[in-house]
C-alpha positions as CSV (number, residue, x, y, z in Angstrom):
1,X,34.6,73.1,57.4
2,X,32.4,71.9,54.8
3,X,31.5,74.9,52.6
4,X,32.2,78.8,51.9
5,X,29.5,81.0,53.6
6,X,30.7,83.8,51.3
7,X,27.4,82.9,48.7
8,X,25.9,79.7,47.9
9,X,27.8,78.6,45.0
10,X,29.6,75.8,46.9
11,X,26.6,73.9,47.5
12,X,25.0,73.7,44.5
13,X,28.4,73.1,42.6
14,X,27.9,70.0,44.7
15,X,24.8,69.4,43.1
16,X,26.5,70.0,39.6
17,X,29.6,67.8,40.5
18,X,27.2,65.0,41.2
19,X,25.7,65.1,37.5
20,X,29.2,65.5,36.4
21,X,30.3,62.2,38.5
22,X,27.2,60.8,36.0
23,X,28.9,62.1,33.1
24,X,32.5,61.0,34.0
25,X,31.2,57.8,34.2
26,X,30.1,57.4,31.2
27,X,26.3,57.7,31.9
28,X,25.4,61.2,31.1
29,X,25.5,63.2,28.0
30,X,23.8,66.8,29.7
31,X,23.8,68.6,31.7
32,X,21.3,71.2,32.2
33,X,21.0,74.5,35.0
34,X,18.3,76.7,35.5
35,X,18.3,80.0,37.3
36,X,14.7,80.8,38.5
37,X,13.1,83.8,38.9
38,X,12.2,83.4,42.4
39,X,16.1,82.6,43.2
40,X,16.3,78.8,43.9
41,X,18.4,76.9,40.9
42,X,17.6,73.7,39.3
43,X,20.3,71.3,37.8
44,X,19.2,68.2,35.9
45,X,21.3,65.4,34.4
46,X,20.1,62.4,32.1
47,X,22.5,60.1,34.1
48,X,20.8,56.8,35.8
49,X,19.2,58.4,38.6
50,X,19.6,58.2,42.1
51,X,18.8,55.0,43.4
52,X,15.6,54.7,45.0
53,X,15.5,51.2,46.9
54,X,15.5,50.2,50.8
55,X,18.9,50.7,52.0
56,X,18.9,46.8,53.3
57,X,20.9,47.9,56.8
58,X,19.2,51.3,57.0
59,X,16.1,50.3,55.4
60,X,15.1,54.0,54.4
61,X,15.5,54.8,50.6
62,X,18.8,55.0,49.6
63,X,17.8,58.4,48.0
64,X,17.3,59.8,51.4
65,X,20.2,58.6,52.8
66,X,22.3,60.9,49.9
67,X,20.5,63.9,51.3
68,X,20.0,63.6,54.5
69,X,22.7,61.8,56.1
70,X,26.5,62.7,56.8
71,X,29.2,60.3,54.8
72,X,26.4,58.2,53.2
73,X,27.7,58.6,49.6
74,X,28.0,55.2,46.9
75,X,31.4,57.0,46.4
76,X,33.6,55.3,48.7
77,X,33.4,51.9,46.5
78,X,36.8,52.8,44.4
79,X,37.0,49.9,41.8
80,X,38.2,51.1,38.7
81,X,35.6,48.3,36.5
82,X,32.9,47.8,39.3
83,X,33.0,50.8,41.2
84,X,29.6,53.4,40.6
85,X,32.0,56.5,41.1
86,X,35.6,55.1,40.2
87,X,36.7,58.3,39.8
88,X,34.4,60.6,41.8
89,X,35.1,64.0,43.4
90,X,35.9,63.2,46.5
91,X,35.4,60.7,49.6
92,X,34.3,63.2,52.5
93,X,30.6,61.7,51.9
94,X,28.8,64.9,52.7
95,X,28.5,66.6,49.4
96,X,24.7,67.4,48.9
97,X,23.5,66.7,52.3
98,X,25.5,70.1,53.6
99,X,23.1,71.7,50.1
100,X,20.6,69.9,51.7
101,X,21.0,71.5,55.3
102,X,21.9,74.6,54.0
103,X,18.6,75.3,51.7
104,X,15.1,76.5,52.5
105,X,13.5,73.9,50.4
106,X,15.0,71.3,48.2
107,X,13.2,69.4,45.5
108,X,13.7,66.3,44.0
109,X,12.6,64.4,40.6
110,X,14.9,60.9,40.0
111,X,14.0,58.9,36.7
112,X,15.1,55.5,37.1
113,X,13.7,51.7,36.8
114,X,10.4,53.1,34.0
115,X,9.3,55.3,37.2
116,X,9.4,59.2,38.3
117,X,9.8,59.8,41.8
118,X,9.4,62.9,43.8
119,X,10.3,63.9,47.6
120,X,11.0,67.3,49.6
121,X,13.4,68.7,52.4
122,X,12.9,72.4,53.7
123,X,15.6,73.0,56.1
124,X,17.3,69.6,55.5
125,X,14.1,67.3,56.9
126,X,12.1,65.2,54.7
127,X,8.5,66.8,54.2
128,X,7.4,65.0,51.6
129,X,8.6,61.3,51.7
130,X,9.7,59.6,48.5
131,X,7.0,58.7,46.5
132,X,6.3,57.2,42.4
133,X,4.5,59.9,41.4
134,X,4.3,58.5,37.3
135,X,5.5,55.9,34.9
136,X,7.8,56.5,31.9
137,X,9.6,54.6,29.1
138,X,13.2,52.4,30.7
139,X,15.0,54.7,28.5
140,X,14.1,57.9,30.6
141,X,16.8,58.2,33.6
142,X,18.1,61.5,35.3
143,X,17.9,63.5,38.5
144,X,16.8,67.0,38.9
145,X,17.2,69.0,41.8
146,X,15.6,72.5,42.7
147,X,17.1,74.0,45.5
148,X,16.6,77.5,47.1
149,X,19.1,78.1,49.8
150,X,19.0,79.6,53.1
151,X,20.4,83.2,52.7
152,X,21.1,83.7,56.7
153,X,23.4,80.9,56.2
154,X,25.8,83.3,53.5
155,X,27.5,86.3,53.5
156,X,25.8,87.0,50.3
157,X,22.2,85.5,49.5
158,X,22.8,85.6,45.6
159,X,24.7,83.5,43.3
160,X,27.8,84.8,41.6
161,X,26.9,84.5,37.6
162,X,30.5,85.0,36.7
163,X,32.0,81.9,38.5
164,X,28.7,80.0,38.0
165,X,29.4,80.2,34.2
166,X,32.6,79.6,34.6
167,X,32.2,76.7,35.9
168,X,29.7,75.1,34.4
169,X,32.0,76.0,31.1
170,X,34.7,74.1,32.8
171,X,32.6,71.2,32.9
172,X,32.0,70.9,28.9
173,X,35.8,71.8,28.5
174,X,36.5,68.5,31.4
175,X,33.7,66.5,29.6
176,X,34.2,65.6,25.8
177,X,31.0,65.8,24.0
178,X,28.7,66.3,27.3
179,X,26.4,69.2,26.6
180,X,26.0,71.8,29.2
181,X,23.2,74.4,29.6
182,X,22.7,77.5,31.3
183,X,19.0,78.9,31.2
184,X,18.0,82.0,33.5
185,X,14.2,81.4,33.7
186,X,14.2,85.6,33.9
187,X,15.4,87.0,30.9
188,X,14.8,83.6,29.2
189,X,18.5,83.5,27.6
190,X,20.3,80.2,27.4
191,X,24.0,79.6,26.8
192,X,24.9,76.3,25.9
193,X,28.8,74.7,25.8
194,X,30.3,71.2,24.1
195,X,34.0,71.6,23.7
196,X,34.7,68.6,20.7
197,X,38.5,69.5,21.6
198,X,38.5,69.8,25.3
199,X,41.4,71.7,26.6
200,X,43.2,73.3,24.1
201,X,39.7,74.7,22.7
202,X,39.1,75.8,26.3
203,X,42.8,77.4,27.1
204,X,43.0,79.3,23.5
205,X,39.5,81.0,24.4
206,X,41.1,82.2,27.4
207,X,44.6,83.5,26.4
208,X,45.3,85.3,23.4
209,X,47.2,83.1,21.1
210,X,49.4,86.1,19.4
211,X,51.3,85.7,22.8
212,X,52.4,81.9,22.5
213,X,56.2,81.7,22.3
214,X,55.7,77.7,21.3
215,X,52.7,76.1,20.0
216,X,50.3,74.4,22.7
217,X,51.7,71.6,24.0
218,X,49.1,68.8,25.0
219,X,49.0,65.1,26.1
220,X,47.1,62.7,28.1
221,X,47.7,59.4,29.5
222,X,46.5,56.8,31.8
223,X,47.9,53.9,34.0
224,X,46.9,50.5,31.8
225,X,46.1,47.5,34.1
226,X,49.8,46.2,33.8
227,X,50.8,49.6,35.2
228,X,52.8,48.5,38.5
229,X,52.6,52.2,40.5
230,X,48.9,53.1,40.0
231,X,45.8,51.6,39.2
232,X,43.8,51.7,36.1
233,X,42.6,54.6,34.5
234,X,44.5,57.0,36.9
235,X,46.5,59.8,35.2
236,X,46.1,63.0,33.9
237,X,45.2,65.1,30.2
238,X,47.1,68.8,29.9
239,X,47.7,71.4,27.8
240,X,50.5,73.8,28.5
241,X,50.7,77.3,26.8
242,X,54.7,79.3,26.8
243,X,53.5,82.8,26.6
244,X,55.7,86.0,26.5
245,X,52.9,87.9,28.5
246,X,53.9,88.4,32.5
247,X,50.0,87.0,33.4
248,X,49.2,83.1,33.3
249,X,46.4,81.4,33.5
250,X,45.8,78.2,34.9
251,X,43.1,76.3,36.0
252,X,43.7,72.3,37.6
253,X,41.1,69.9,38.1
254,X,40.9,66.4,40.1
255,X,37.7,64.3,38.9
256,X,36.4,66.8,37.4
257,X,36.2,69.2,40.9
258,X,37.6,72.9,40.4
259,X,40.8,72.8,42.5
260,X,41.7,76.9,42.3
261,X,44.0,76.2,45.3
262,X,46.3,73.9,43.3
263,X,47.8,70.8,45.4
264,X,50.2,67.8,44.4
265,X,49.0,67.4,40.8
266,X,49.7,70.9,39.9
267,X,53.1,70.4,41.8
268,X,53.4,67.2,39.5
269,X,53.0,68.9,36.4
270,X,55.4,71.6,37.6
271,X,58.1,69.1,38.6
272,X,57.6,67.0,35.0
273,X,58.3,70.4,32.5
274,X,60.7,71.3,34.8
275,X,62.7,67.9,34.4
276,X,62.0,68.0,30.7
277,X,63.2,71.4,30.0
278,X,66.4,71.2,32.3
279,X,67.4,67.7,30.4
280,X,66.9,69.6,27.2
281,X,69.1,72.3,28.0
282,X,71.7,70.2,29.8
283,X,71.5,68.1,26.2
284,X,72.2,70.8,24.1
285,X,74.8,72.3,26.1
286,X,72.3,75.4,26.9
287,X,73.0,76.8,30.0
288,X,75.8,79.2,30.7
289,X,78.2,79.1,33.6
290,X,77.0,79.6,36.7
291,X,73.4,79.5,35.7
292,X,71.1,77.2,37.8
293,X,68.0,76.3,36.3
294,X,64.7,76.0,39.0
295,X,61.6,75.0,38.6
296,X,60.1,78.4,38.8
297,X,62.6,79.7,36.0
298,X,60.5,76.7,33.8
299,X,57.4,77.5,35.2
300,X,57.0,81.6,35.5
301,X,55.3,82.0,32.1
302,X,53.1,79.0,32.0
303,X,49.6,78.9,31.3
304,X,48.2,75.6,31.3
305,X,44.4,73.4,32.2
306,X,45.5,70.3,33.7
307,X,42.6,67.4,34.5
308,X,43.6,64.9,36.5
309,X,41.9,61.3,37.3
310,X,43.1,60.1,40.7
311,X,41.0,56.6,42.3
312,X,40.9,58.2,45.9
313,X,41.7,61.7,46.3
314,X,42.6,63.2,49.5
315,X,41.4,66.7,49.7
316,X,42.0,69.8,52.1
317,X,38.5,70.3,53.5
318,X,35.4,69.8,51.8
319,X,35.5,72.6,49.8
320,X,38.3,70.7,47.5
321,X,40.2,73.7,46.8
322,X,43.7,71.7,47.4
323,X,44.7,68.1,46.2
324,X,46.3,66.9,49.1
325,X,47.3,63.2,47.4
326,X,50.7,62.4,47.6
327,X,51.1,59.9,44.8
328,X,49.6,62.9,42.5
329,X,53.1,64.1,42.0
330,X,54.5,61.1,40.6
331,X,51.4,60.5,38.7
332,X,51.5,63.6,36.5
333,X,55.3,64.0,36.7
334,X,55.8,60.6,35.6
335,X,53.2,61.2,32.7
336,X,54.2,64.6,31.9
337,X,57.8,64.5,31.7
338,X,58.6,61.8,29.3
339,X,56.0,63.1,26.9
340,X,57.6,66.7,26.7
341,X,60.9,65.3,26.2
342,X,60.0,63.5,23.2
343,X,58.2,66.9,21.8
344,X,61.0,68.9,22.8
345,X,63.5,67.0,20.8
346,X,61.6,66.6,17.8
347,X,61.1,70.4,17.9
348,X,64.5,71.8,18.8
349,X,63.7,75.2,18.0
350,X,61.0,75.8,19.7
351,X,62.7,73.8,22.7
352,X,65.6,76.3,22.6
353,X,63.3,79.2,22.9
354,X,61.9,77.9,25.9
355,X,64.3,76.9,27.8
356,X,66.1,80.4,26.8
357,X,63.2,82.2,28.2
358,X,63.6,80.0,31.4
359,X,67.5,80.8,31.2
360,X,66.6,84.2,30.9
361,X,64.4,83.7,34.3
362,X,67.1,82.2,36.1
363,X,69.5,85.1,35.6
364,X,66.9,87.7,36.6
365,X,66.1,85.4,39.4
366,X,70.2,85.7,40.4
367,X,70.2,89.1,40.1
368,X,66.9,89.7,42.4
369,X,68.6,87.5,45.1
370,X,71.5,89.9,45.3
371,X,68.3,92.5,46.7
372,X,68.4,93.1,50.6
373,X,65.4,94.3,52.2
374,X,65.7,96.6,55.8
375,X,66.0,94.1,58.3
376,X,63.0,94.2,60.4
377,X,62.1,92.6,63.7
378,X,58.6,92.3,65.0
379,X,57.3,94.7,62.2
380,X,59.7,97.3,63.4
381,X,62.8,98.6,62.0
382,X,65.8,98.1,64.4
383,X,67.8,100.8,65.6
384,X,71.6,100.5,64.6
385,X,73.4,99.5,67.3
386,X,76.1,102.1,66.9
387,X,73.2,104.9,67.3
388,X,73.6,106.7,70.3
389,X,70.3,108.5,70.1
390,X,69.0,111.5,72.1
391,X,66.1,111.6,74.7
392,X,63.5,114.2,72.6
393,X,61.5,113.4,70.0
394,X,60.2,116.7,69.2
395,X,61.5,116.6,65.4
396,X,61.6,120.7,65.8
397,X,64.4,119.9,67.6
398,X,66.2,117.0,67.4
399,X,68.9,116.2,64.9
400,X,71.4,113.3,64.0
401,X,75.3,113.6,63.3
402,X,76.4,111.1,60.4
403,X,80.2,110.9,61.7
404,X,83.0,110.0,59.9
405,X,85.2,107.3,62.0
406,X,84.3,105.6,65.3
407,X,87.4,107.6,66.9
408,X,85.3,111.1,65.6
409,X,82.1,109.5,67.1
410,X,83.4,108.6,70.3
411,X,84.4,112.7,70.6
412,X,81.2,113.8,69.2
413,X,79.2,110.8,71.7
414,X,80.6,113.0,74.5
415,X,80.2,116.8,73.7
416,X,76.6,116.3,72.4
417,X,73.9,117.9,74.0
418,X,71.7,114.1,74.5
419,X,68.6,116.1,74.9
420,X,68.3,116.7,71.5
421,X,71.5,115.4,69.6
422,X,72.3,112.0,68.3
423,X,75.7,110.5,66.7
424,X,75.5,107.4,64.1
425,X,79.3,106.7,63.0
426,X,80.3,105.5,59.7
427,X,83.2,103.1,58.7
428,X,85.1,104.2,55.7
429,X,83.6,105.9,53.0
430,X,79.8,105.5,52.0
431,X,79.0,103.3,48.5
432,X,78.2,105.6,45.7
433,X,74.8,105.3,45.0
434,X,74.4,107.4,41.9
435,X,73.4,104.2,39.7
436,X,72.5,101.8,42.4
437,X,69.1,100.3,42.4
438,X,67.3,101.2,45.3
439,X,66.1,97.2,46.2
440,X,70.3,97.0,46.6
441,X,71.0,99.7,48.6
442,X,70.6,97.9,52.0
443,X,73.3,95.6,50.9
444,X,75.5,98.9,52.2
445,X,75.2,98.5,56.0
446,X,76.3,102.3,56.4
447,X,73.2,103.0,54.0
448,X,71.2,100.4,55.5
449,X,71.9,102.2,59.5
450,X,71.3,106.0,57.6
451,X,67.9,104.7,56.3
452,X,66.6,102.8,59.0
453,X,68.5,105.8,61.6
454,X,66.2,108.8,60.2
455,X,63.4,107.0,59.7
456,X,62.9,107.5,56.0
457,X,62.8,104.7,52.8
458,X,64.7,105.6,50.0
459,X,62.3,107.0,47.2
460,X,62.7,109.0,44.5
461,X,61.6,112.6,43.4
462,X,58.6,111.7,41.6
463,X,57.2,109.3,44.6
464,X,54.6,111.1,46.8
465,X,56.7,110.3,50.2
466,X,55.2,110.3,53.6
467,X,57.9,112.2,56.3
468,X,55.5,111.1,59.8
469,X,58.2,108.7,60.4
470,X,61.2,111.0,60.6
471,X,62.8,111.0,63.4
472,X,65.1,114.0,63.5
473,X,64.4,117.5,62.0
474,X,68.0,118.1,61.0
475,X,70.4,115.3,59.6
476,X,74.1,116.1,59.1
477,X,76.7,114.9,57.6
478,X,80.0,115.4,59.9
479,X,83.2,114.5,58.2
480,X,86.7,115.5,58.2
481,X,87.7,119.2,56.7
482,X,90.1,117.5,54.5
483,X,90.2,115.7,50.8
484,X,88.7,112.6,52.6
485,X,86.4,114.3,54.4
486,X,85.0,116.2,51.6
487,X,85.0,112.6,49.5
488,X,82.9,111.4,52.2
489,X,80.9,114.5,52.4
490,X,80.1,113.9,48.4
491,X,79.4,110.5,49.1
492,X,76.4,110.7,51.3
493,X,75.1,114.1,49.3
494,X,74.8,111.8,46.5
495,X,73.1,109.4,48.1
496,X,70.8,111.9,49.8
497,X,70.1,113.4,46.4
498,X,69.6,110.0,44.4
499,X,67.4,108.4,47.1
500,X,66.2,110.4,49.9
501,X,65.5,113.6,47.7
502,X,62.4,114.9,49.4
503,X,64.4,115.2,52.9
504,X,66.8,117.7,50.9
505,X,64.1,119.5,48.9
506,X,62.3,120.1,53.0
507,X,65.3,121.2,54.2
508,X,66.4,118.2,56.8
509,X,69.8,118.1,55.3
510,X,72.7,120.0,56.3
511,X,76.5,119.8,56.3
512,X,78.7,120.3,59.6
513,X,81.5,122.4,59.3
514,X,84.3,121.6,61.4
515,X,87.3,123.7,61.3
516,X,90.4,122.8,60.0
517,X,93.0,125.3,61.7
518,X,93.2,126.5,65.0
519,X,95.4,129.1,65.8
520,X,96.4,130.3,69.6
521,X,97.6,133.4,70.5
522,X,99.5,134.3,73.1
523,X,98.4,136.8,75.9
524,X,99.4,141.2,74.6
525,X,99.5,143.2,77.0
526,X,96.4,143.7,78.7
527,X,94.9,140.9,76.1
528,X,94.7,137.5,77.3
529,X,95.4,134.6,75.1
530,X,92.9,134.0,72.4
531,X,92.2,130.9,70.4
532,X,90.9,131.1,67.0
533,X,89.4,128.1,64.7
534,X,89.3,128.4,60.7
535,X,87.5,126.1,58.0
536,X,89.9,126.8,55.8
537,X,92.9,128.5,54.0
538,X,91.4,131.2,53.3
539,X,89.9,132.1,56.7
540,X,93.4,131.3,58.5
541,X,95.1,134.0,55.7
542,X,92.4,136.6,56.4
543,X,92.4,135.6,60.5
544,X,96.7,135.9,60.3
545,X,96.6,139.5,58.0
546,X,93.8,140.7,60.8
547,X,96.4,139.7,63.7
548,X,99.1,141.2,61.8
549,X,96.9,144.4,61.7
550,X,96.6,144.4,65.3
551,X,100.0,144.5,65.7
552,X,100.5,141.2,66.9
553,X,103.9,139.2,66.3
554,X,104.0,136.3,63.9
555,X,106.0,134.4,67.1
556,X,102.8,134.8,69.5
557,X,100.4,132.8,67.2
558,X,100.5,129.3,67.1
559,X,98.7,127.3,64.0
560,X,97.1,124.1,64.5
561,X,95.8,121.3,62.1
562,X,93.5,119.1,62.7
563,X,93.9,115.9,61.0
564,X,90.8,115.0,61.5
565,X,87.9,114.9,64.2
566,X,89.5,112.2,66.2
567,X,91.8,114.8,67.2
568,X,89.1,116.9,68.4
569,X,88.2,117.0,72.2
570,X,85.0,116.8,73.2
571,X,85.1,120.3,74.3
572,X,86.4,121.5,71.0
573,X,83.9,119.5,68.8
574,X,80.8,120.8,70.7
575,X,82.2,124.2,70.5
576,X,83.1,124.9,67.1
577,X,80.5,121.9,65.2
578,X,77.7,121.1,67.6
579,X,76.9,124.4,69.5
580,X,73.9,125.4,67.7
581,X,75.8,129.1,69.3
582,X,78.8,128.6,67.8
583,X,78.5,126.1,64.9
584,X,78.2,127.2,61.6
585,X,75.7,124.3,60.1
586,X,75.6,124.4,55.9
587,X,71.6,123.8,54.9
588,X,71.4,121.9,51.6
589,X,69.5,123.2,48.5
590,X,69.5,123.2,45.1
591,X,70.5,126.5,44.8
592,X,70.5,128.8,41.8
593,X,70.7,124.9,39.5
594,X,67.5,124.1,40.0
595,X,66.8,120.3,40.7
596,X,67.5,119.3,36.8
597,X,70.7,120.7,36.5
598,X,71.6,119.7,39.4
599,X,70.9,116.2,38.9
600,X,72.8,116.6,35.5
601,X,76.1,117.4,37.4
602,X,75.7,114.7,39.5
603,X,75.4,111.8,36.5
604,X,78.8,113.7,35.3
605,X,80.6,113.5,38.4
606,X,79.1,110.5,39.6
607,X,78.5,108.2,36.9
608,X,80.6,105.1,36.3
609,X,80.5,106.0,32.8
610,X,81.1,109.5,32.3
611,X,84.7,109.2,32.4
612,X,85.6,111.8,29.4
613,X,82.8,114.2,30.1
614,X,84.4,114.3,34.1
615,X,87.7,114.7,32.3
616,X,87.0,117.6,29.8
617,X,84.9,119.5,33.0
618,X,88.1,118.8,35.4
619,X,90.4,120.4,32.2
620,X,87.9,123.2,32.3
621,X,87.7,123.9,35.9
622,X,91.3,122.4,37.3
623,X,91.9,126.2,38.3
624,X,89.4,126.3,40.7
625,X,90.6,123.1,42.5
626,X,92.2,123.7,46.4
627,X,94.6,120.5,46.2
628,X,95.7,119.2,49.7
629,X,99.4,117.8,49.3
């Protein structure tokens, strides 16, 4: 609850946000951290010291009450002139008694009142009581602590330099003119940081300036004492960076405490360039129809340090990742927004190309709402409804009909074998999917009930696919033996090509070929009657010129056409399309094309705009055409 156990940099950042508290306050001008060889960490201010007098209830030293009691801080006195801490970290009051209890041995020097005094914890218990251990001049004040912590209390026993840098760095940024040191007592190097201009210094260091679409925008302002909404000295100092680069950064602070987890006073600042860019646009007539500016649209490519003074904030946990304060929205919104409104209308230009770049969001924003993911249910893909599936999962096997027309499916639902067969009908013809993106395709329900059917996400040829969740070795495409069936047929080919490549290149695709003709003939003689199917013209010419042959009349054959597979008993469909006997089943390959070429055919025929390439290859190869009229 009251720290990370990941390392110990949580506790003695509360040792560091004490001497900052010193430093907010006026009473501090260093800072000062030492890494020691021997892995504890000292961090001294030159602040006023810790006060070393009788608590008069408790009548211990006041000192030892800060370390070694729970929700003993001087920080809950919030008076903006008389308070110690008006604008402290936060009001949990546990702070360095959890580094306390969390540390092997703790040290501690406090300069105050012309004397030094000195006292110990190891393991959070006093050892060594407080004691004057010299006298010094009344101008000598400070605190130094030297901790060591407990590693069997972390994750990790070892301090992360990075963040500890960073932090410290944040500090100087946060505290105008406060010098801050970082010594490691092993290598003997020292960096040392004073920012004269604060946050802008801070957030240029971090960003690279080359990418700023505006200059920096900055401002600060407090609450005065007339101010009737908060008290004085609350408010908030920013600066915000427009950058053209995808990745932001932005770091918030409350009091001076790191808040990497954001809360209301980032949501304040948000909420006041938001307001200020949208009354721009609306003011200069900006926005085009049908555009909706949001606050993320303002906000995607914003980098920005934000420091905010609140009198009593309201943190999630001790940690203070998260600003929980609810007034912290109106506070920086109300400060923010007026103050961009006035820059952004003395500097129209630059005030058009932002909110043009958030314009730009919102349409990209539109555009990615129209994206439909698979709908998923407990993690799992849901079955179509319409699939009638088959009992074996043994993909060897097992294969799925993609049926043109519920009437068709209904037949083929019948005269499957269930052991191993499966029917999903389709309604009307299939989108073309040649230039579809594939985060729209499940806006298609037929394409969304194929996809989530065979157990396979659309990908493309160069994605390195994984097949384990296919559920049927063969999927076929079922259609009609006329013009519409064979527009159907194209349909899903293209869509199997364009986004589910690798199931073609494995051979899992195939086309069904149901006959179009069926011709009976009557009983001859000693033969009885025969009944023939064809796929086409040309097999019922070459079947009726092979009867002729035999001898047969022209009045003992009757010719039958289907007009689809609706017409098609059960018995007939698993005969001539579904008998793995019987059937004849089309595998699909690239054949002799190759998968370039072939893919080159497709943008022709299928592209929406290759009209006149589609026109001079129909001129060319009209002849070859079987019209149906």
């Amino acid at each position: 609850m009251y720290t990370r156990t990941e390392n110990p940099l949580h506790i003695v950042q509360e040792v560091i946000d004490n001497a900052a508290d010193e430093a907010l306050a006026g009473h501090a001008k260093r800072i000062d951290v030492t890494l020691l060889t021997d892995g504890g960490i000292t961090v001294e201010d030159d602040g006023r010291g810790i006060p070393v007098g009788l608590h008069p209830e408790e009548k211990v030293p006041v000192v030892e009450l800060v370390f070694g009691r729970l929700h003993a801080g001087g920080k809950f006195e919030k008076h903006a002139k008389e308070g110690a801490y008006a604008f402290s970290g936060g009001l949990h009051g546990v702070g360095v008694s959890v580094t306390n209890a969390l540390s092997k041995r703790l040290e501690l020097t406090v300069w105050r009142d012309a004397g030094q005094y000195e006292m110990c914890f190891e393991e959070g218990h006093v050892t060594e009581p407080l004691e004057k251990t010299a006298t010094v001049g009344k101008r000598r004040s400070g605190t130094r602590v030297r901790l060591w912590p407990q590693a069997k209390y972390f994750d990790s026993g070892h301090l992360p330099l990075n963040d500890l840098i960073r932090l410290l760095r944040s500090k100087a940024v946060l505290l105008p003119g406060v010098v801050v040191t970082f010594t490691q007592e092993k290598s003997g190097e020292t960096q040392t940081w004073q920012y004269k201009d604060g946050l802008q210094e801070y957030l240029a260091s971090e960003i690279d300036e080359s990418t700023l679409m505006v200059p920096f925008l900055t401002g600060e302002q407090y609450a005065d004492a007339n101010d009737a909404s908060f008290s004085e000295g609350e408010g908030a100092q920013w600066v915000v960076a427009w950058r053209d680069e995808a990745t932001v950064f932005r770091e918030s602070y409350v009091n001076l405490i790191p808040t990497p987890a954001g809360g209301t006073h980032e949501s304040g600042l948000r909420e006041g360039l938001f307001l200020a860019v949208k009354s721009f646009a609306e003011l200069h007539s900006l926005l085009p129809k049908g555009v909706r500016l949001l606050a993320e649209d303002v906000f995607a490519k914003v980098s920005f340090v934000l420091s905010t003074k609140v009198l009593d904030p309201q943190f999630q946990g001790q940690i203070k990742e998260r600003l929980n304060s609810r007034d912290a929205v109106r506070l920086v919104s109300g400060f923010v927004r007026p103050s961009l409104e006035l820059w952004l209308n003395q500097h129209v230009e630059y005030g058009k190309k932002i909110a043009e770049a958030a314009i730009r969001h919102a349409q990209a924003r539109t555009r990615a709402a129209q994206k439909v993911e698979k709908r998923k249910s407990s993690g799992v893909a849901v079955l179509p409804g319409k699939l009638t599936d088959c009992e074996s999962t043994d993909i060897s096997r097992t294969e799925v009909f993609l049926v043109e027309g519920d009437s068709a499916g209904g037949s083929a639902k019948m005269g499957r074998d269930k052991s191993f067969q499966a029917i999903l009908p389709l309604r009307g013809k299939v989108l073309n999917a040649w230039e579809v993106d594939r985060d729209r395709l499940f806006a298609n329900n037929e394409i969304h009930d194929i996809a989530v059917a065979i157990g396979v996400d659309p990908h493309s040829a160069d994605d390195e696919v994984d097949l384990s969740g296919l559920r049927y070795g063969r999927v076929c495409i079922l259609s009609d033996a006329d013009v519409d069936g064979s527009h159907i047929q194209v349909l899903l080919l293209t869509l199997f090509f364009r986004h589910f490549p690798k199931l073609v290149e494995q051979g899992h695709l195939f086309v069904a070929r149901p006959p179009l003709f069926r011709v009976d003939v009557s009983a001859q003689g000693k033969r009885p009657a025969r009944k023939f199917y064809c796929l086409d013209e040309g097999e019922l010419e070459a079947l009726l010129e092979r009867l002729r042959q035999e001898g047969v009349r022209e009045q003992a054959w009757r010719i039958g056409r289907f007009k689809g597979l609706g017409e098609m008993s059960p018995e007939q469909l698993w005969e001539t399309t579904m008998n793995p006997d019987t059937r004849r089943l089309l595998q699909v390959s690239y054949g002799d094309l190759g998968f370039d070429q072939t893919r080159s055919l497709f943008t022709m025929l299928m592209g929406k705009g290759e009209s006149a390439q589609r026109r001079l290859w129909i001129e060319e190869k009209g002849n070859l055409a079987q019209v149906d009229l």
